[in-house]
Backbone as ProteinMPNN parsed JSONL, in Angstrom:
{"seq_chain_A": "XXXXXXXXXXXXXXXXXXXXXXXXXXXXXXXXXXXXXXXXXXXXXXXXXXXXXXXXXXXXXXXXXX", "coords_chain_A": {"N_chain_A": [[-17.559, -41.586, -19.896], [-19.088, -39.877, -18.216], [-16.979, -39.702, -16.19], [-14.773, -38.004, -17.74], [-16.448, -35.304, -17.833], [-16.466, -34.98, -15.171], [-13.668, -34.51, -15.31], [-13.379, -32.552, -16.74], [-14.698, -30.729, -15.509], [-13.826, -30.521, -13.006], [-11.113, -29.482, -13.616], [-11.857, -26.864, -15.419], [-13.088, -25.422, -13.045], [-10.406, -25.455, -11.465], [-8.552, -24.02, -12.611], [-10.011, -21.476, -12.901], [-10.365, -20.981, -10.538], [-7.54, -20.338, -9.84], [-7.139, -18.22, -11.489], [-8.972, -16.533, -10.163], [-7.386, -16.681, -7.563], [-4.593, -15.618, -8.084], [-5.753, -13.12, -8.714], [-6.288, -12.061, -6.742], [-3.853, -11.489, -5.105], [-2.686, -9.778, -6.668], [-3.647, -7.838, -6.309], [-3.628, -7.707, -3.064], [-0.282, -7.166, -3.331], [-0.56, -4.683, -4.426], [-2.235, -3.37, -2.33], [-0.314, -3.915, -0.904], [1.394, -2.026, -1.729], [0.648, 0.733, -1.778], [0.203, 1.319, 1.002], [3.027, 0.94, 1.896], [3.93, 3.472, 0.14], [2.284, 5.429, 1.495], [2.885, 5.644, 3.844], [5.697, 6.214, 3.606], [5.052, 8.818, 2.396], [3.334, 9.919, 5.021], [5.427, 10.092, 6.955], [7.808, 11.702, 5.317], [5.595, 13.805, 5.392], [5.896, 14.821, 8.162], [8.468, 14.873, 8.75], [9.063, 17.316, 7.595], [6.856, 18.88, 8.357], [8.049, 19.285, 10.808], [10.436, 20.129, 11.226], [9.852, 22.474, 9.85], [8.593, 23.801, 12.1], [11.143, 24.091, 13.755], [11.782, 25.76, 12.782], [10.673, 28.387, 12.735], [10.064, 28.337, 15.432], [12.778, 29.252, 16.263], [13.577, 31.241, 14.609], [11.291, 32.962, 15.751], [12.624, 33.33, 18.754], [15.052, 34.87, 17.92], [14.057, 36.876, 17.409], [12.031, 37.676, 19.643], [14.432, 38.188, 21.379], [16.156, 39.992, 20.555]], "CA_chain_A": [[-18.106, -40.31, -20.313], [-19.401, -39.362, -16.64], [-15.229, -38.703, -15.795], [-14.635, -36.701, -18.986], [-17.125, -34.376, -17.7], [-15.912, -34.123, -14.361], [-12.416, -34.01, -15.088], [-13.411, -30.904, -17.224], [-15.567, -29.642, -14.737], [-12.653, -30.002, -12.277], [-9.895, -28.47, -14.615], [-12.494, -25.346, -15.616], [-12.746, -25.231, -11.447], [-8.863, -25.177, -11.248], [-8.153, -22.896, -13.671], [-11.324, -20.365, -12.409], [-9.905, -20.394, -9.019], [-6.31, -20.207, -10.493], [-7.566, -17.106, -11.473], [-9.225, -15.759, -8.525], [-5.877, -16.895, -6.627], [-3.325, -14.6, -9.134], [-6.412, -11.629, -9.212], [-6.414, -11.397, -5.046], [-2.248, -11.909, -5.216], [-2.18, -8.761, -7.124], [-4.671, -7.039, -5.588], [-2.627, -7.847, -1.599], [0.532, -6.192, -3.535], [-1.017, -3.4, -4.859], [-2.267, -3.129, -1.139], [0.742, -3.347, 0.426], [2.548, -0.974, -2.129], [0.222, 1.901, -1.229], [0.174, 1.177, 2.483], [4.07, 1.509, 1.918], [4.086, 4.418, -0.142], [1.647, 6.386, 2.163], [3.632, 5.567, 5.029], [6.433, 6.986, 3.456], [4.343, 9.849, 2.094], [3.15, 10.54, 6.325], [6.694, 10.619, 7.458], [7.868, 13.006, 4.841], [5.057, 15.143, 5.968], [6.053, 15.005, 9.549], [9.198, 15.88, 8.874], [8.883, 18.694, 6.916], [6.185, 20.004, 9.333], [8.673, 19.276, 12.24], [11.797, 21.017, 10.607], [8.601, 24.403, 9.724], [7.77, 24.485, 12.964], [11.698, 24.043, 14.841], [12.495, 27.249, 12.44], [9.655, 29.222, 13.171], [10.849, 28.616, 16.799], [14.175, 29.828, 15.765], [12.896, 33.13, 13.896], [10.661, 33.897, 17.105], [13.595, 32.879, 19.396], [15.807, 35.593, 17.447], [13.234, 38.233, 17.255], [12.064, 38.128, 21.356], [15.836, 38.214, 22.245], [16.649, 41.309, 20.129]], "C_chain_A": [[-18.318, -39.396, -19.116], [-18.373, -38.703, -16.211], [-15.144, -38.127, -16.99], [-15.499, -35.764, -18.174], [-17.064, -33.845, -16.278], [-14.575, -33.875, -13.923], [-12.571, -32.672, -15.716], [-14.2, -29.96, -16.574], [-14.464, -29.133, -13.394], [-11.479, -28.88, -12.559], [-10.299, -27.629, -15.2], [-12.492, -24.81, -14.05], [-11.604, -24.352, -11.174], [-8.529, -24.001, -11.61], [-8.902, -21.414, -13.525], [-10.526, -20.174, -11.118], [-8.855, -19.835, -9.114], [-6.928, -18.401, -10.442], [-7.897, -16.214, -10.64], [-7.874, -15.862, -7.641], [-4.91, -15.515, -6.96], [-4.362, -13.209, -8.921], [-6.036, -11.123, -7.493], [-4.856, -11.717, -4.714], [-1.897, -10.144, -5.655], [-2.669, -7.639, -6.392], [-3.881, -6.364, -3.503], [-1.291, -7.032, -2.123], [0.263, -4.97, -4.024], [-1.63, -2.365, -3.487], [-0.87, -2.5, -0.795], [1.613, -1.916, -0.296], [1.536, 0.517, -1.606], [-0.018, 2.239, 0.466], [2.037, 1.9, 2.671], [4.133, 3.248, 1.539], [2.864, 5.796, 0.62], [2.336, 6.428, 3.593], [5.042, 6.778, 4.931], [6.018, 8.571, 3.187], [4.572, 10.719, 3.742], [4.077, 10.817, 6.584], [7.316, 11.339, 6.634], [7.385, 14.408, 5.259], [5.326, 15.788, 7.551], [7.067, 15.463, 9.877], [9.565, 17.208, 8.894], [7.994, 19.318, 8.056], [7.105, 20.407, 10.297], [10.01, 20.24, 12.218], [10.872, 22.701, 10.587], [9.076, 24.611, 11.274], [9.332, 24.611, 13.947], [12.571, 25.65, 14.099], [11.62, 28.13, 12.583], [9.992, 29.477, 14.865], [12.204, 29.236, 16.726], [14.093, 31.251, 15.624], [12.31, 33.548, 15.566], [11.72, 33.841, 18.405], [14.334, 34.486, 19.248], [15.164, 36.61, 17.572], [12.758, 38.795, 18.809], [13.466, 38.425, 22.008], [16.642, 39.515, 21.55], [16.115, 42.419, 20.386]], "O_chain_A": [[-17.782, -38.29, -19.044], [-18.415, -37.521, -15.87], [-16.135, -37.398, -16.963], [-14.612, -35.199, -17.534], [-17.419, -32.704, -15.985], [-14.185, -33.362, -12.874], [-11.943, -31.714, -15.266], [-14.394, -28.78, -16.869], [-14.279, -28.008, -12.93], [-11.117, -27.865, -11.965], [-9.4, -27.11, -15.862], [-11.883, -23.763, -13.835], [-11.57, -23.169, -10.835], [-8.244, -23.061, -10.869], [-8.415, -20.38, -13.982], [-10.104, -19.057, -10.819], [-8.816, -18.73, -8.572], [-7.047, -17.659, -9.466], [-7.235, -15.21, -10.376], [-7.485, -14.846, -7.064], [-4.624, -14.618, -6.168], [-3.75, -12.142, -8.963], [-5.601, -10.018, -7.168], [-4.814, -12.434, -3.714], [-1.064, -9.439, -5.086], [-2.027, -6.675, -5.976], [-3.74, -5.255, -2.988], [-1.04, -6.093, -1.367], [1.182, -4.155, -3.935], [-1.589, -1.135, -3.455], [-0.441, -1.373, -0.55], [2.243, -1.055, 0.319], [2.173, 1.322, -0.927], [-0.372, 3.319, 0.94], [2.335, 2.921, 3.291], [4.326, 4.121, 2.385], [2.777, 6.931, 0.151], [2.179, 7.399, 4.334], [5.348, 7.712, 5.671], [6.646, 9.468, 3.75], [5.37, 11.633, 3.953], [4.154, 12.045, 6.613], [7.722, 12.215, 7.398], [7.956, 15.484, 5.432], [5.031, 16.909, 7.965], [7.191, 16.227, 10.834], [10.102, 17.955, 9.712], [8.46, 20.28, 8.666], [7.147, 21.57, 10.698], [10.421, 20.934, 13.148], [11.203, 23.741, 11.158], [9.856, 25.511, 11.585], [9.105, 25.195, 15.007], [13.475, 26.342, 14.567], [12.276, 29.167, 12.485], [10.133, 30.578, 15.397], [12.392, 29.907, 17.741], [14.464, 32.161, 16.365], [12.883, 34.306, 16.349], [11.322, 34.661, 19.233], [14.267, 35.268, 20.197], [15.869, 37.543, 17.957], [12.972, 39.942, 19.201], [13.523, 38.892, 23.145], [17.681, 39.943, 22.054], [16.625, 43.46, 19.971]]}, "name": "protein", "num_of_chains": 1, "seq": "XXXXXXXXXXXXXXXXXXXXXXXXXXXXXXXXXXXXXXXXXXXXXXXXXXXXXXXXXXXXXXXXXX"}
C-alpha cells in the first residue's frame, strides 16, 4: 500500500515537472523568437536611418556645389 502511494506520488511529481519542463521550453522559444525578431527589427532601422541620412548628404552635397 505504502508503494502505491509513492509510486503515485512519484508519477503526479513526473508529470507536474513534465509540465513545468514543456511550460519553460516554450517560454525560452518565445524568448528567443523576439530577441530574433527585434534584432532584425534594429537592423532594419539602422539601415533605413543610414540610407536617410547618406541622401540627405547627397541633397546638401548638390545644393552647396550649385
Amino acid at each position: 500500500m505504502n508503494n502505491e502511494k509513492t509510486d503515485e506520488s512519484l508519477k503526479s511529481f513526473l508529470f507536474t515537472f513534465k509540465i513545468h519542463i514543456d511550460r519553460f521550453n516554450e517560454i525560452t522559444h518565445d524568448l528567443y523568437q523576439q530577441i530574433t525578431d527585434g534584432s532584425k527589427t534594429i537592423d532594419h532601422i539602422f539601415t533605413q536611418t543610414n540610407e536617410q541620412m547618406w541622401n540627405d548628404i547627397e541633397k546638401t552635397t548638390k545644393t552647396i556645389t550649385q
